[in-house]
Every structure is written in C-alpha cells, then in structure tokens.
Backbone bond lengths (Angstrom), bond angles and torsions (degrees), N, CA, C in turn:
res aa  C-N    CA-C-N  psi(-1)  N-CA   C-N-CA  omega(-1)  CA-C   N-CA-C  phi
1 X - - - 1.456 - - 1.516 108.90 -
2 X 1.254 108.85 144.43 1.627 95.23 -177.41 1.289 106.70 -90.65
3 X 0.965 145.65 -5.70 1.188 133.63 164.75 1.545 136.31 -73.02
4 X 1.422 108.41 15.19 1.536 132.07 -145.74 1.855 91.15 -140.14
5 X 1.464 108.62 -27.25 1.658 118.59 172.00 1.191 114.12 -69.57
6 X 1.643 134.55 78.21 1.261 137.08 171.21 1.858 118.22 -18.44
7 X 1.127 79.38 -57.16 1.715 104.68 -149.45 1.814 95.81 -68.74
8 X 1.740 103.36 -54.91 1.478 106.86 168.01 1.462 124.31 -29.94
9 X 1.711 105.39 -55.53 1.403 121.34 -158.31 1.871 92.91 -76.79
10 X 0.966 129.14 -57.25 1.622 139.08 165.37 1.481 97.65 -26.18
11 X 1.508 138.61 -83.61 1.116 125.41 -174.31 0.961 123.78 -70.87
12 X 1.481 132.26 12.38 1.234 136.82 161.80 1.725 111.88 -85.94
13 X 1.407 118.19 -38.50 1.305 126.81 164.34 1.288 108.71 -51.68
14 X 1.189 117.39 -54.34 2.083 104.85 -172.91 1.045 81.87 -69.43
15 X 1.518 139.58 -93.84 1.093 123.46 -149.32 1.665 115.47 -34.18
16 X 0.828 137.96 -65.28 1.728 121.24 177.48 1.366 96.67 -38.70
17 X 1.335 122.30 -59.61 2.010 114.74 -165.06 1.513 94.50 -19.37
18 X 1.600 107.63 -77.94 1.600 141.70 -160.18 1.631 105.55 -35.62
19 X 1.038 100.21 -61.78 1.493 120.28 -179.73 1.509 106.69 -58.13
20 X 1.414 128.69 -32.84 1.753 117.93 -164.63 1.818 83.29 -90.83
21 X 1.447 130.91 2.50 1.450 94.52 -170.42 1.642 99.12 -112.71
22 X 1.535 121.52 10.78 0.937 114.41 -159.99 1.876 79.42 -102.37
23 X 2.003 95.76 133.29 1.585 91.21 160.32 1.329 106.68 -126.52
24 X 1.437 116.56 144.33 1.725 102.77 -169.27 1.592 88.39 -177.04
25 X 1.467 113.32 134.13 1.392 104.19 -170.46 1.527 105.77 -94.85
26 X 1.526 113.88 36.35 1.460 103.17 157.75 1.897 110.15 -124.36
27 X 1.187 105.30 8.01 1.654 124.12 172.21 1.566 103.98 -97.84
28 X 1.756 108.83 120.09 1.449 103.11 167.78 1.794 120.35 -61.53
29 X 0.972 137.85 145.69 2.015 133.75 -165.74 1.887 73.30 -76.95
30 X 1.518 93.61 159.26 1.186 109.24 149.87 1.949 94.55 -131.26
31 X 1.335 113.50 150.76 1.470 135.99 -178.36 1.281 124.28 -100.51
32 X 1.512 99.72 -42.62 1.943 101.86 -170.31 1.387 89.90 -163.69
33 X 1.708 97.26 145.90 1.467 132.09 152.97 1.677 137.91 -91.99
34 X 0.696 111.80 113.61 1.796 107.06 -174.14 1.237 106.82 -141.44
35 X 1.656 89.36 169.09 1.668 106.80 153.18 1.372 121.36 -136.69
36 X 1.287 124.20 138.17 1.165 147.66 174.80 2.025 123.03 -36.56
37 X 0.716 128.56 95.89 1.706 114.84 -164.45 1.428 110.68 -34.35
38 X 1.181 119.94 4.27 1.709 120.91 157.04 1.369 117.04 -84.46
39 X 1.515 115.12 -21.39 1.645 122.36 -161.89 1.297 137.25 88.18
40 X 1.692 95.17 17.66 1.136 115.47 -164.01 1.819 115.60 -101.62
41 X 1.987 107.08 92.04 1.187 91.90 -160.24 2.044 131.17 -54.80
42 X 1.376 113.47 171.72 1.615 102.21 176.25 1.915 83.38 -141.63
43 X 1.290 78.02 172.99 1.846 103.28 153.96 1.569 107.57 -140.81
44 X 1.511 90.56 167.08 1.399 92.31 -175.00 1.519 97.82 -148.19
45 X 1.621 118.98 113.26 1.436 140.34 -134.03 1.819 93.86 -133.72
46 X 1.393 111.01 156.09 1.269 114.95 176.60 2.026 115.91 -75.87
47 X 0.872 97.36 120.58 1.630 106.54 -177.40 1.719 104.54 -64.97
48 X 1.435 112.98 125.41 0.868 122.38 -178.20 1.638 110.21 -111.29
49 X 1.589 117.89 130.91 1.289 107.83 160.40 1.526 128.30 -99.10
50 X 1.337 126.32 173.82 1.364 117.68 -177.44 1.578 113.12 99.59
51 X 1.275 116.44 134.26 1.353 126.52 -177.75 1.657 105.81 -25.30
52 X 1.401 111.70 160.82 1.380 137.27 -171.04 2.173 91.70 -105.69
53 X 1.205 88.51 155.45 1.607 92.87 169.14 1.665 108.85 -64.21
54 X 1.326 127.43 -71.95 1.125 129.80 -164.67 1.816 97.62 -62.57
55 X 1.190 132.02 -22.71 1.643 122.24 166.27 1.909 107.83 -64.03
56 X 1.066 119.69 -44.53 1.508 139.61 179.00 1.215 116.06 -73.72
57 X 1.722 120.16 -19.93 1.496 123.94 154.81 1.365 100.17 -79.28
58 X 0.859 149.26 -62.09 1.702 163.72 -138.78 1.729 95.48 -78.12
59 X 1.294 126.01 -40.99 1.434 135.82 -178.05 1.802 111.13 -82.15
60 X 0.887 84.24 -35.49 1.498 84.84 -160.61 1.814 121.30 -137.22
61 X 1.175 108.47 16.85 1.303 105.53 178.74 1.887 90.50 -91.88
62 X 1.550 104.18 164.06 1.870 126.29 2.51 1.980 107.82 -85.80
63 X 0.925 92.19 135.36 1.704 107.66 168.34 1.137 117.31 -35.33
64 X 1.319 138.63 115.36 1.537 115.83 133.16 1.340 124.97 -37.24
65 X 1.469 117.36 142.50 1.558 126.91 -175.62 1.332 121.50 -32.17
66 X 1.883 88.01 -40.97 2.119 93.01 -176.17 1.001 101.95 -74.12
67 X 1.243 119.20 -51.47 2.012 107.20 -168.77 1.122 102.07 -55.66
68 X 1.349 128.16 -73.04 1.597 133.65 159.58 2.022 91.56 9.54
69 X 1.559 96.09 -94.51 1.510 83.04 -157.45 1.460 117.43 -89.47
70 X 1.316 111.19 13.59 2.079 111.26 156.08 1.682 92.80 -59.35
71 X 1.254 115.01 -52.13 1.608 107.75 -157.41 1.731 122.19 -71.11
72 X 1.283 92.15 -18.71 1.408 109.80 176.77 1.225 116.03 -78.39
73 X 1.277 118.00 -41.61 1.422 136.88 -173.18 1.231 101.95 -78.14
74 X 1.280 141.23 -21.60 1.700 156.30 126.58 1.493 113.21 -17.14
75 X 1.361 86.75 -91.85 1.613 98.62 179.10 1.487 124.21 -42.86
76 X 1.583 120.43 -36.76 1.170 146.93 178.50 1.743 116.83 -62.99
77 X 1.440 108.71 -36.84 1.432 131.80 -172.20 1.592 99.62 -103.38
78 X 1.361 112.69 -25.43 1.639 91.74 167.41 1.397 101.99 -102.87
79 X 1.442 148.26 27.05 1.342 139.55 153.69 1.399 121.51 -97.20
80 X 1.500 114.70 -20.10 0.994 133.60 174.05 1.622 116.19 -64.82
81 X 1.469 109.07 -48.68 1.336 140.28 173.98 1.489 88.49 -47.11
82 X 1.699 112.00 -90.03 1.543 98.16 -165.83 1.655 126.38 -59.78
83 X 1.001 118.10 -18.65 1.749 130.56 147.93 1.134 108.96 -20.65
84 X 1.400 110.16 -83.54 1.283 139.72 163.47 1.800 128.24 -6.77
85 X 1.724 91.09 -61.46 1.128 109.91 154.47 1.298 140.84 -63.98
C-alpha cells in the first residue's frame, strides 16, 4: 500500500516543500501536503483550466515556428523556475 511506504511518502513531502516555494506563472502552485487517515499521501495543487499540452499537440500540431518556440520558451521558463528553486 503506498501509504505504509515511509520513504515514498517522505519524498513526496520535500517534494511538495520544493514545489509550494516555486512562484512562476508557468509552474502549476501546489498549496498543501497530506495524508489521508489511511496514510495515503495527496497534494493539493492549483486547478488549472484550458487545454492540456498533449490535447494542444493532438489539435493542432505541427506548429508554426512561433508557437513552436512561445511554447518552448514556456516550458523552458517554468523549469528554470523550479531549478531555481
């Protein structure tokens, strides 16, 4: 059960730490860490609306160059961010 995986649930805690300090409007927030009265860890992350990447590949590829690299330059600026962090 994963909630019974010490070690799992532990690196799941830093990782949330890491994640609540990064703010960057291409990183979804995460808010809170828990566990469930089973032990079953969660997070609880900012809800985003609007297509998913792989829905927006599936619609609309292949890219023009710019979107191509607006989106990259996205992805790139929110990895940096948690880097960063």
């Amino acid at each position: 059960e994963l909630g019974a995986n010490h070690d799992l649930v532990e690196r799941m805690r830093r990782e949330a730490e890491a994640l609540a300090r990064i703010e960057h409007p291409n990183v979804v927030r995460t808010f809170d860490f828990g566990s469930t009265s089973e032990g079953r860890p969660y997070l609880v992350m900012e809800l985003i609306r609007g297509r998913t990447l792989s829905t927006l590949i599936a619609e609309e590829a292949p890219f023009q160059r710019r979107t191509f690299a607006e989106l990259a330059r996205q992805m790139a600026a929110g990895l940096a961010a948690a880097h960063a962090a």
